[in-house]
C-alpha positions as CSV (number, residue, x, y, z in Angstrom):
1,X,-28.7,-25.8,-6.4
2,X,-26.2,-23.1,-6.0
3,X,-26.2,-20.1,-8.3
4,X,-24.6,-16.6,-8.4
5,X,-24.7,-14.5,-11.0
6,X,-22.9,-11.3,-11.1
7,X,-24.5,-8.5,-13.0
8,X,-22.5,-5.5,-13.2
9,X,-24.6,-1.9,-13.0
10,X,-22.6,0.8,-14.3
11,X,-24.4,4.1,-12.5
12,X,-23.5,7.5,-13.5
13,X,-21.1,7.6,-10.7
14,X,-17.9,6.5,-10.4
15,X,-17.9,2.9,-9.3
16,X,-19.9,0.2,-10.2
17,X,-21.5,-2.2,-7.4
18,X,-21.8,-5.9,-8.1
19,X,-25.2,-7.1,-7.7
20,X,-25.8,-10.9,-7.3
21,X,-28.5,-13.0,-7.8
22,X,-29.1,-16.0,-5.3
23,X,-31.0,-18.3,-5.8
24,X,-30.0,-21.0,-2.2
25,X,-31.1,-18.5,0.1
26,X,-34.5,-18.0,0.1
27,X,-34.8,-22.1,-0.1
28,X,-32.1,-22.5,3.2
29,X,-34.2,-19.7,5.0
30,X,-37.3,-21.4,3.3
31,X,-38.5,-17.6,2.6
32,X,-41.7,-17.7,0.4
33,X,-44.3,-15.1,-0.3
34,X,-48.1,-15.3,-1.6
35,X,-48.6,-14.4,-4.9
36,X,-51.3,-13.0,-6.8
37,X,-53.2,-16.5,-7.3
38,X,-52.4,-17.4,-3.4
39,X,-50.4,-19.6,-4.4
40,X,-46.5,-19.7,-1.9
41,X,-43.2,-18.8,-4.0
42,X,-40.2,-19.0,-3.6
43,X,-38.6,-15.6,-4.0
44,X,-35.2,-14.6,-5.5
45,X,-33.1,-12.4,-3.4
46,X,-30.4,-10.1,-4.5
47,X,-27.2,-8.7,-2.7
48,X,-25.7,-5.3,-3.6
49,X,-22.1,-4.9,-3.2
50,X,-20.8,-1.3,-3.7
51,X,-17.1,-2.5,-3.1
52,X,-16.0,-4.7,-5.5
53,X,-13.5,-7.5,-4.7
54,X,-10.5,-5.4,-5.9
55,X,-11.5,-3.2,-3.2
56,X,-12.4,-5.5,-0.5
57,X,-8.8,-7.5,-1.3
58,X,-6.9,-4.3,-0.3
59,X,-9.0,-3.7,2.2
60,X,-8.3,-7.4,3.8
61,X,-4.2,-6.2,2.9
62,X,-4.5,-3.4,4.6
63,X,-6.5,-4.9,7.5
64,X,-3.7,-8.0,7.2
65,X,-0.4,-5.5,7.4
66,X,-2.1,-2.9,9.5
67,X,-1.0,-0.5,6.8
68,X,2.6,-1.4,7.6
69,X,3.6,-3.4,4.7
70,X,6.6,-5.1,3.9
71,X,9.0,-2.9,1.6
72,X,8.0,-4.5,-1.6
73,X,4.8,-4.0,-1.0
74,X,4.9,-0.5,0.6
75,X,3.4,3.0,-1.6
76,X,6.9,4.7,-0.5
77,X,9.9,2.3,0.0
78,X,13.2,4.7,0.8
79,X,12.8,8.5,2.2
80,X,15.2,10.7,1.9
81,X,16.1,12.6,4.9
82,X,18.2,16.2,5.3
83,X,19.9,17.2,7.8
84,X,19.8,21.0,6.9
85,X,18.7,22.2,3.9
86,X,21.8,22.5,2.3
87,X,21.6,18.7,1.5
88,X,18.9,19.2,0.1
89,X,20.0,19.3,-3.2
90,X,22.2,16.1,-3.0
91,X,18.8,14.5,-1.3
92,X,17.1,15.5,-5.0
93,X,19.7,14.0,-6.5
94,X,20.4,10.7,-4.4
95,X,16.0,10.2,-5.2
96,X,16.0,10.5,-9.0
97,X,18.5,7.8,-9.1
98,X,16.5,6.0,-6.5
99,X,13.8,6.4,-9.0
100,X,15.6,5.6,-11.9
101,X,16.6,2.1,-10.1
102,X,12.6,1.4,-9.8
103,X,12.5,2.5,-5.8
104,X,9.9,4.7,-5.0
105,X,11.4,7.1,-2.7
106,X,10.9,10.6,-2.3
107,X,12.7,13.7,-0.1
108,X,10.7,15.2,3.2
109,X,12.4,18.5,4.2
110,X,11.5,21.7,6.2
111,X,11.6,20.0,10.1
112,X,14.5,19.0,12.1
113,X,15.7,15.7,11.6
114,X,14.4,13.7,14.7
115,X,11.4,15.2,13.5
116,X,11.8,13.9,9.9
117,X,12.5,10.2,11.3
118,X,9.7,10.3,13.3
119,X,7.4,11.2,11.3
120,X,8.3,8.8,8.9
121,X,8.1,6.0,11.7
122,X,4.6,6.9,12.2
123,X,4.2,6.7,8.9
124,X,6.0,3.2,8.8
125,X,8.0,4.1,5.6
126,X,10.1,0.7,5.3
127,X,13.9,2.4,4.7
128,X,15.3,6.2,5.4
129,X,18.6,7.7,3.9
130,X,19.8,10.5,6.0
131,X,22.1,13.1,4.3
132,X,24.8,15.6,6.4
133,X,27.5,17.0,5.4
134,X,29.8,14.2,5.5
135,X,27.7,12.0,3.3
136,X,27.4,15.0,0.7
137,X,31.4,14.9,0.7
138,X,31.6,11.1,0.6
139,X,28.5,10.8,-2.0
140,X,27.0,8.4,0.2
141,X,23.9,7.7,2.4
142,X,22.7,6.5,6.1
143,X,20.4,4.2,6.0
144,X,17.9,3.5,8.7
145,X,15.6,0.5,8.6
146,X,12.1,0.5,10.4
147,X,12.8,-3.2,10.8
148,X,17.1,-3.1,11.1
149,X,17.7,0.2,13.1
150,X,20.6,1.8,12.1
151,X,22.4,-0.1,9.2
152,X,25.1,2.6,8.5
153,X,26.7,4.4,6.0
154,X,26.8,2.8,2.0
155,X,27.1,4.4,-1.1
156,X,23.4,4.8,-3.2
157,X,24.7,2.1,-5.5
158,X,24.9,-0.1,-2.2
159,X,22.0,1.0,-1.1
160,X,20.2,0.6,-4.8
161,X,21.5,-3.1,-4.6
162,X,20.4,-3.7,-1.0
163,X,16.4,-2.3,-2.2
164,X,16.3,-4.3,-5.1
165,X,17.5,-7.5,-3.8
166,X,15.1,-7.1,-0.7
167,X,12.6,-6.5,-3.2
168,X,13.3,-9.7,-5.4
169,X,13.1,-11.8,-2.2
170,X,10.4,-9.6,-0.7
171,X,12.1,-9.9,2.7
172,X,12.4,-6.6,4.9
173,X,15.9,-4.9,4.8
């Protein structure tokens, strides 16, 4: 006979652990005790899980991608990069529409730009737009890949297109 039951405690503090009752256990390690009357039973043991399996699935993702997940998947899909900071206010304005597509992006500023890329290498942010002048004057963007390399210069709306069709077919861009 196999049973689990899962009882949830809810503890003042903010998680709950699982606790589950087995009832195979004790009878595969043929664990008994004496009781009271001398008499052998067969004990009940109880395992305490403090993660739940909501948190041991994204553990096993993050284990999985090694915390370099596929572009769909990733926390921040597109960084916007400056070259100076006198992009920068094109970079705020390439982002919100980046946003308003459904792309989580965001703008990283305040380093050199090699700086900028690496970082966001180590970081393994899937996609980054890099802004200069010429792409100010052109209202467009280069994009870098972390899988592609260099994939050149497109307009956002290109670039928009190119995320969300990655996205859709959750393939890397």
């Amino acid at each position: 006979m196999v049973a689990f039951y899962n009882i949830r405690l809810y503890p003042l503090i903010h998680f709950s652990p699982t606790v589950q009752v087995d009832f195979n256990l004790p009878q595969r390690f043929d664990i008994t005790y004496v009781d009271s009357n001398s008499e052998k039973q067969r004990p009940i043991m109880i395992h305490r899980a403090v993660l739940g399996s909501l948190e041991r699935f994204f553990g096993v993702l993050i284990e999985h991608y090694a915390g370099d997940f596929p572009l769909w998947l990733c926390p921040i899909q597109a960084r916007v990069l400056p070259v100076t900071d006198t992009q920068l206010d094109y970079c705020k304005e390439v982002t919100s529409k980046l946003k308003a597509s459904g792309i989580r992006a965001e703008v990283c500023s305040g380093e050199r730009l090699p700086k900028l890329i690496r970082n966001a290498e180590k970081q393994k942010i899937p996609l980054m737009a890099v802004v200069g002048p010429k792409e100010v004057e052109t209202q467009t963007v280069t994009v870098r890949s972390r899988f592609g390399g260099e994939l050149g210069t497109i307009t956002i709306e290109d670039f928009i297109g190119i995320c969300k069709k990655a996205v859709e077919n959750r393939t890397s861009v």
